[in-house]
Steps between C-alpha positions, in 0.01 A plus 500: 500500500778357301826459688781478208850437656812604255828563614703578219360842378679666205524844386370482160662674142324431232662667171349452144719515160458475150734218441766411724881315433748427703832707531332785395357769586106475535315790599178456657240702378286448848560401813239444791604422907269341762493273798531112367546186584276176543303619842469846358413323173210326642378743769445732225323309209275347809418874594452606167224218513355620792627287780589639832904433529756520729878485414770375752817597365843670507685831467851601483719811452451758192317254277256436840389853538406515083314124535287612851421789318380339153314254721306777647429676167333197384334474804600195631470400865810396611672416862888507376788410720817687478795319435866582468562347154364766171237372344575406130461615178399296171522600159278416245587598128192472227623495127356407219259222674783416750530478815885456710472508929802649636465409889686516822445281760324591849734557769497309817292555835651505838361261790324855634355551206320156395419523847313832442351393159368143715339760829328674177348255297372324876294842538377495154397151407212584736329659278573326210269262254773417308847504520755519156855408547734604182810522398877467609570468866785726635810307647429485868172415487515116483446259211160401690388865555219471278396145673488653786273796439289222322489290793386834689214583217370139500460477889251783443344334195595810265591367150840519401655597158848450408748613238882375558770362416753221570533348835269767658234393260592125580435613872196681449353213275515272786315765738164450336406808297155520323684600201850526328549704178824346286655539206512143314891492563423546899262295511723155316764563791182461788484121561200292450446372866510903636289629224166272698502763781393797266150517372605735209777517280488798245719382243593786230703467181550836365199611227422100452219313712510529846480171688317442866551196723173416738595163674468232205336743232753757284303747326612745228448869432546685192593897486416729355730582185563908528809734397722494775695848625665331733417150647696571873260461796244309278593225718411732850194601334399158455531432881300845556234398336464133664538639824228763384297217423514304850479836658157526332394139551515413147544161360867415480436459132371836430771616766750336291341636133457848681884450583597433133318790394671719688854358430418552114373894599845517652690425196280782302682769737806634515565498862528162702198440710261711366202406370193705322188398599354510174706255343481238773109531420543420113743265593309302755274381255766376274664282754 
């Protein structure tokens, strides 16, 4: 199976107007809710492709109970810790061809409950064949949380894939993963002499070329150009489909095109980290 790790789960509201303007009133003329965030992102595009997934995440309060619950309608397998702080809730407003993010920050873990989080992913890893580590750590966890679950993965040769940010991506980068997915801004503040430890870098720029790093060689990936609903998650997608890819045994180039497919499909939906299986087939031959 795919392991994907994500700790920063969001409560998802989506709402849709014809034009919007600040200090104003907008009314939204739909408005859509579902479990989110960059593990639930990835678990689900990777399911949608046909993977076998598991999620390790977290749940709190009144929000919790709604995001378990989505999970489950989507049918995602799941092994959620409680925790004491709510899980959040981000905003996304679509307008005329724009998108705006309104997001709140995780809250943090207690030493009982990254504890709890660690005993579960040590029961889990054992069956996994690839393990996907994504987005914002909680406070409380460490800045070298997602090292160390690396450092764990790699001792049982599963392949590692890693989305982060700031010094926990710094940490993770010097773990050794098979493969980091960045943003080009991320990846100018990684420094030269850490970047020799990672097989892969996954460079994205928005809709433009996508750039991979394989020791001396850079490659370079065109999308597909489509009408984007709303680009969020294209970026999780991406990841999904990689770790599809190594899941299957592909070639880490046809991982990588598979992965760009996907992250294009993404953009064609409404909801973040969604994907129809359709499009990523047109659009796989476009990469």
């Amino acid at each position: 199976m795919i392991l994907v790790v994500g700790l920063s789960p969001a409560w998802q509201r989506t709402l849709t107007f014809e034009d919007f303007s600040l200090e104003k009133v907008n009314r939204a003329k739909n408005v859509s809710e579902t479990a989110s965030g960059k593990g639930v992102n990835v678990a689900r595009v990777a399911g949608q492709l046909g993977a076998a997934v598991r999620l390790l995440t977290v749940a709190g309060g009144p929000r919790g109970h709604l995001f378990i619950q989505s999970l489950r309608d989507y049918g995602i397998d799941a092994r959620i810790v409680r925790v004491e702080a709510e899980t959040r809730i981000c905003q996304t407003l679509l307008a005329d061809g724009a998108v705006t993010e309104l997001v709140e920050e995780a809250g943090a873990m207690s030493r009982d409950e990254v504890r709890e989080i660690e005993a579960r992913l040590a029961s889990q890893i054992r069956q996994a064949k690839v393990l996907v580590l994504t987005g914002t750590v909680p406070r409380g966890c460490g800045d070298d949380f997602y090292a160390r679950l690396i450092s764990k993965a790699r001792a049982r040769r599963i392949p590692v894939l890693v989305d982060a940010q700031a010094k926990q991506l710094a940490n993770a980068v010097r773990a050794k993963p098979l493969v980091v997915r960045i943003n080009r801004d991320e990846f100018r503040a990684v420094p030269k002499l850490a970047r020799e430890g990672v097989e892969w870098f996954v460079i994205s720029n928005g809709a433009r070329s996508v750039s991979v790093l394989h020791g001396p060689k850079t490659m370079r990936f065109t999308p597909p150009s489509v009408k984007v609903v709303n680009s969020i998650g294209s970026g999780d997608a991406m990841l999904a489909g990689i770790a599809y890819g190594i899941w299957r045994r592909q070639s880490m180039t046809e991982a990588i095109r598979l992965g760009i497919a996907c992250g294009a499909a993404n953009a064609m939906t409404p909801t973040p980290g969604f994907v129809r299986i359709a499009d990523v087939k047109q659009l796989l031959k476009r990469v």
